[in-house]
Backbone bond lengths (Angstrom), bond angles and torsions (degrees), N, CA, C in turn:
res aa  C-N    CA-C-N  psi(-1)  N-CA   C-N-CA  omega(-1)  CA-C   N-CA-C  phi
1 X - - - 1.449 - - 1.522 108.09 -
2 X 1.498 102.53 143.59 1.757 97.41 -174.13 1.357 95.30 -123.99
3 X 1.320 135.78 112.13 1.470 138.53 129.74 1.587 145.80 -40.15
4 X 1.059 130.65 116.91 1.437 113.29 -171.86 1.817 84.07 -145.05
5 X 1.354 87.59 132.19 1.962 94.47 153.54 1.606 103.33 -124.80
6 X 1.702 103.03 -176.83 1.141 117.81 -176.00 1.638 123.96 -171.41
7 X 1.324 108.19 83.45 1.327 112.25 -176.43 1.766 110.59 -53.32
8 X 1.393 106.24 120.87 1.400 94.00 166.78 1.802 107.16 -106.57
9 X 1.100 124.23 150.80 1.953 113.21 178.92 1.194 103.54 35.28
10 X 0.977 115.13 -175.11 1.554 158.83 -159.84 1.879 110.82 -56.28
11 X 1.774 96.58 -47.79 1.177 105.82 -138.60 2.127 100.61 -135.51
12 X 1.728 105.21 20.76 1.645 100.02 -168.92 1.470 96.87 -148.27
13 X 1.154 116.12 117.20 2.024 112.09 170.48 1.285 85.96 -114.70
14 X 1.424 105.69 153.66 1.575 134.64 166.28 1.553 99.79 -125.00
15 X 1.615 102.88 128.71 1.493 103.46 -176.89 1.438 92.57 -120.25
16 X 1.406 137.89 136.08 1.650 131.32 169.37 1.674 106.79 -109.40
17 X 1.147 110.73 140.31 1.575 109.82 170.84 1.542 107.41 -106.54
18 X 1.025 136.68 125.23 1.286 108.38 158.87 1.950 110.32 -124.81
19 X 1.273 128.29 141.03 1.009 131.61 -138.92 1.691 103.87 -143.10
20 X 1.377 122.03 133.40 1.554 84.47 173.52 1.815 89.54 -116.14
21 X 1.198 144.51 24.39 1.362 153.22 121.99 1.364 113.99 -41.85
22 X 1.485 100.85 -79.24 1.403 100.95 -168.49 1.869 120.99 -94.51
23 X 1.196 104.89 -7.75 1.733 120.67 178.45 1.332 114.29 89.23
24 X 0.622 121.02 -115.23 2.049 111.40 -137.84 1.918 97.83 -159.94
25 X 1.673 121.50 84.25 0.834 102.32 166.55 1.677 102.32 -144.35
26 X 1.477 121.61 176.38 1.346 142.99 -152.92 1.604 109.25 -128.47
27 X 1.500 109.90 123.92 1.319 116.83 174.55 1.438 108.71 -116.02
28 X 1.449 124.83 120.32 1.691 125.41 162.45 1.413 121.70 -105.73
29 X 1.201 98.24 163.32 1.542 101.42 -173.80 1.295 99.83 -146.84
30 X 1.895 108.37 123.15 1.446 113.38 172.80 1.550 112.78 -97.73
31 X 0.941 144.08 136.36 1.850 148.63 166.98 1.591 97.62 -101.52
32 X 1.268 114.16 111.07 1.632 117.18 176.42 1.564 97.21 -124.14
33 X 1.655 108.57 115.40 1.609 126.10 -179.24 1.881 90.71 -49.72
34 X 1.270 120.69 141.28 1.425 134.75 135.64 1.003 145.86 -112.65
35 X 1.532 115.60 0.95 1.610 116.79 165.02 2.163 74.07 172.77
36 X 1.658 92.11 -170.63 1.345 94.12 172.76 1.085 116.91 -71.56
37 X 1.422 140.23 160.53 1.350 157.47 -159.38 1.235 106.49 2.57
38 X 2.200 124.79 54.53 0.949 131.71 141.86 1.266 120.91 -109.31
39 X 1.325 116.21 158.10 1.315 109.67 153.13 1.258 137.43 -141.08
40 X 0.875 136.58 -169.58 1.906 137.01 156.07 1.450 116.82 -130.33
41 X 1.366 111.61 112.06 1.556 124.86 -160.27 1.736 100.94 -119.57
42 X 1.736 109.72 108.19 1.570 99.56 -163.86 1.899 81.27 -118.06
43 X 1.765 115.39 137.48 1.116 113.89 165.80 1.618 114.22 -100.85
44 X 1.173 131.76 140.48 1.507 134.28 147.47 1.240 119.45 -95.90
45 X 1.256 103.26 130.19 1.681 123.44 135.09 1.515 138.68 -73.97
46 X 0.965 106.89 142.95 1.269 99.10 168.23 1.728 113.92 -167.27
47 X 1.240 135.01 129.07 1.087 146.39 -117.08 1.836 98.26 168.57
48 X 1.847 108.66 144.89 0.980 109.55 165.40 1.407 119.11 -78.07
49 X 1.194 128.89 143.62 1.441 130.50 -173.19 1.135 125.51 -34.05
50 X 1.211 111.67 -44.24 1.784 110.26 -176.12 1.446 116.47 -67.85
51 X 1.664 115.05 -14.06 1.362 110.29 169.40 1.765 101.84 -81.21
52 X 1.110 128.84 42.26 1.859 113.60 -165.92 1.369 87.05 -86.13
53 X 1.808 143.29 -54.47 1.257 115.15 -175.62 1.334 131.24 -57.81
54 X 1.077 108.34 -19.37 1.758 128.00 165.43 1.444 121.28 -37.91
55 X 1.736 84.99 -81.10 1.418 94.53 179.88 1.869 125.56 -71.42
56 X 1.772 101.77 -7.43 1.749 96.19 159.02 1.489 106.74 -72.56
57 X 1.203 132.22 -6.37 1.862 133.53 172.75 1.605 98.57 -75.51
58 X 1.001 115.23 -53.77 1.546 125.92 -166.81 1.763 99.87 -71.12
59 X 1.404 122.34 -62.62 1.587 110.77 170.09 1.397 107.33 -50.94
60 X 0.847 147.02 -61.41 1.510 148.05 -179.53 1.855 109.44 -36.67
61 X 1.431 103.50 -65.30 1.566 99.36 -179.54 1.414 106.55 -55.76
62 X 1.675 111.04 -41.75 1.585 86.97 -164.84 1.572 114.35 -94.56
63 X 1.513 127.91 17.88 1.386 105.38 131.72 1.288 143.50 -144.67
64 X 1.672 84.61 61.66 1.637 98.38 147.39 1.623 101.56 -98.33
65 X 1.414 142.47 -7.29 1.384 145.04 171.87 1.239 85.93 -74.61
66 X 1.818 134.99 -75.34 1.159 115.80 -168.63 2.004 133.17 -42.50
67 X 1.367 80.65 -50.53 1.700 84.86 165.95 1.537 130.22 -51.32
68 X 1.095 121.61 -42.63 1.363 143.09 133.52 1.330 109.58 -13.95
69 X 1.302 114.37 -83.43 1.829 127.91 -157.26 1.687 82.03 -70.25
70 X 1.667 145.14 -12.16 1.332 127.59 -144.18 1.991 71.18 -97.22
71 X 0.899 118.82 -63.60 1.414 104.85 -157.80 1.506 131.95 -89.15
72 X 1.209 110.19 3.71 1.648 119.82 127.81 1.513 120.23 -70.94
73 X 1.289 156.32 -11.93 1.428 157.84 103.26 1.853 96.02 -13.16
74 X 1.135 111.14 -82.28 1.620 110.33 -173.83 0.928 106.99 -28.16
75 X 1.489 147.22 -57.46 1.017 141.63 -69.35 1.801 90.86 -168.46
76 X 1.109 121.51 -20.55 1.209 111.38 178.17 1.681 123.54 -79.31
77 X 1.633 108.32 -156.92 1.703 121.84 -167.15 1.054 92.77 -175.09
78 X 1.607 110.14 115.01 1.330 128.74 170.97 2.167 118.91 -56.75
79 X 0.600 110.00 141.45 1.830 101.85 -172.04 1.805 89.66 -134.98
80 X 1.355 106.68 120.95 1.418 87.81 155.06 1.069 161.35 -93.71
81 X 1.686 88.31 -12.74 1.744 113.56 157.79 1.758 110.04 -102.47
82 X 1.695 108.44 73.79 1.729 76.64 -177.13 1.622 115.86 -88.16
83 X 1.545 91.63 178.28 1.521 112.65 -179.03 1.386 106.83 -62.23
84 X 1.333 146.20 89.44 1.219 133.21 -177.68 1.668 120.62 -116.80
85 X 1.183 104.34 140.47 1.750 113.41 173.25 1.331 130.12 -63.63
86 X 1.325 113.22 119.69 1.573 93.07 178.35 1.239 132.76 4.00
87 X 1.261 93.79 -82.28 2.028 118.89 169.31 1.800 101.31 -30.63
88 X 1.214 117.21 -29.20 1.610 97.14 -159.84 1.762 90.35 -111.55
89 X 1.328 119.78 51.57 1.054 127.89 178.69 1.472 119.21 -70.25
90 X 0.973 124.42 -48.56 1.509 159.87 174.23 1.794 105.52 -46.62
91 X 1.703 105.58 -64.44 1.587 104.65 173.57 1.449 105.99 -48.66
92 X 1.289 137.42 -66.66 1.612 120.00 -179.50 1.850 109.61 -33.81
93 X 1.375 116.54 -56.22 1.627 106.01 160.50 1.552 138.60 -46.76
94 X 1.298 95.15 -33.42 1.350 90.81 174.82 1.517 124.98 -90.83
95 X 1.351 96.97 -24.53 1.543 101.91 163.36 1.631 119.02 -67.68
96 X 1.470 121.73 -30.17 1.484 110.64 165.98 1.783 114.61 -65.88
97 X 1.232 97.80 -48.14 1.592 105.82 -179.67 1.590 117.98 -46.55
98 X 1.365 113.46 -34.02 1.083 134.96 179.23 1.233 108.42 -86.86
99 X 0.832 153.67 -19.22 1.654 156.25 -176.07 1.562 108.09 -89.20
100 X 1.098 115.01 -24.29 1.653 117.73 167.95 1.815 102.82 -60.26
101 X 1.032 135.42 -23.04 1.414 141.25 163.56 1.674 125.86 -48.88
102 X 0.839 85.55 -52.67 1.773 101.90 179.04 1.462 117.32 -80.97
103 X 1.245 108.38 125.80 1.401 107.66 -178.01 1.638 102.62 -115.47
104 X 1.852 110.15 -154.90 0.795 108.64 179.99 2.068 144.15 -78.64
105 X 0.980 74.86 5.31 1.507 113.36 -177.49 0.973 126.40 -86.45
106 X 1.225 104.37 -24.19 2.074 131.94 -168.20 1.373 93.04 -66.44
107 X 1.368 123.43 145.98 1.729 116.91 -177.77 1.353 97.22 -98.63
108 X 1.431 142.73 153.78 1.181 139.83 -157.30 2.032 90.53 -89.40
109 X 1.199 118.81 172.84 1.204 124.29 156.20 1.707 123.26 -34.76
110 X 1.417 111.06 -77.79 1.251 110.71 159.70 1.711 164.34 -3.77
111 X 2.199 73.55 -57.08 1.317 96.90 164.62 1.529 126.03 -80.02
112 X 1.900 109.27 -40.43 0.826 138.68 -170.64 1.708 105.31 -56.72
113 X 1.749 123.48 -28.24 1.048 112.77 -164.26 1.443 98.98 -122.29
114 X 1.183 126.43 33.39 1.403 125.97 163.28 1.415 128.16 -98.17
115 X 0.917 147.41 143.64 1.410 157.66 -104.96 1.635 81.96 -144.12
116 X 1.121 132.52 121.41 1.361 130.51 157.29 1.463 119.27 -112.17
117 X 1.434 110.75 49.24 1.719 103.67 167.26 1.635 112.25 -117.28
């Protein structure tokens, strides 16, 4: 089985499977901003038909993973120096890579989670 993803910007992964078991299909993922610390997160499938009971296994696993990943998201605290493991070498990269996104406009954390009534 061959895996490949591919973050494009901010807000698009392309995941490819290719399989010669299971065949040859493609998962995307859109992140569309909706206000501060909202979002709209739409996944595709796509797969030749005869895998369709398949891939209702595959929507299914991945969101109860999403639901999962939703409340550790809740649930976090931004650090800006964090403590990280070898292994999590990469998040310091992706957080610079990612920071080319945000401009000046971007509401800081802070602001973003204050309650103004």
């Amino acid at each position: 089985m061959d895996i490949s993803g591919r973050q494009i910007g901010p807000s698009f992964v392309c995941l490819k499977i290719n399989s010669t078991l299971l065949g040859n299909f493609q998962v995307f993922q859109s992140i569309t901003p909706m206000g501060p610390l909202l979002q709209k997160v739409v996944h595709r499938f796509y797969a030749p038909r005869c895998f369709a009971p398949l891939m209702k296994i595959f929507i299914c696993g991945e969101s109860l993973m999403f639901q999962r990943d939703i409340n550790i998201w809740n649930n976090k605290m931004f650090r800006r120096s964090p403590i990280l493991a070898k292994e999590d070498a990469s998040i310091k990269k992706f957080r610079m890579w990612f920071s080319q996104f945000y401009t000046l406009n971007s509401k800081p954390f802070t602001e973003a989670t204050t309650v103004g009534w």
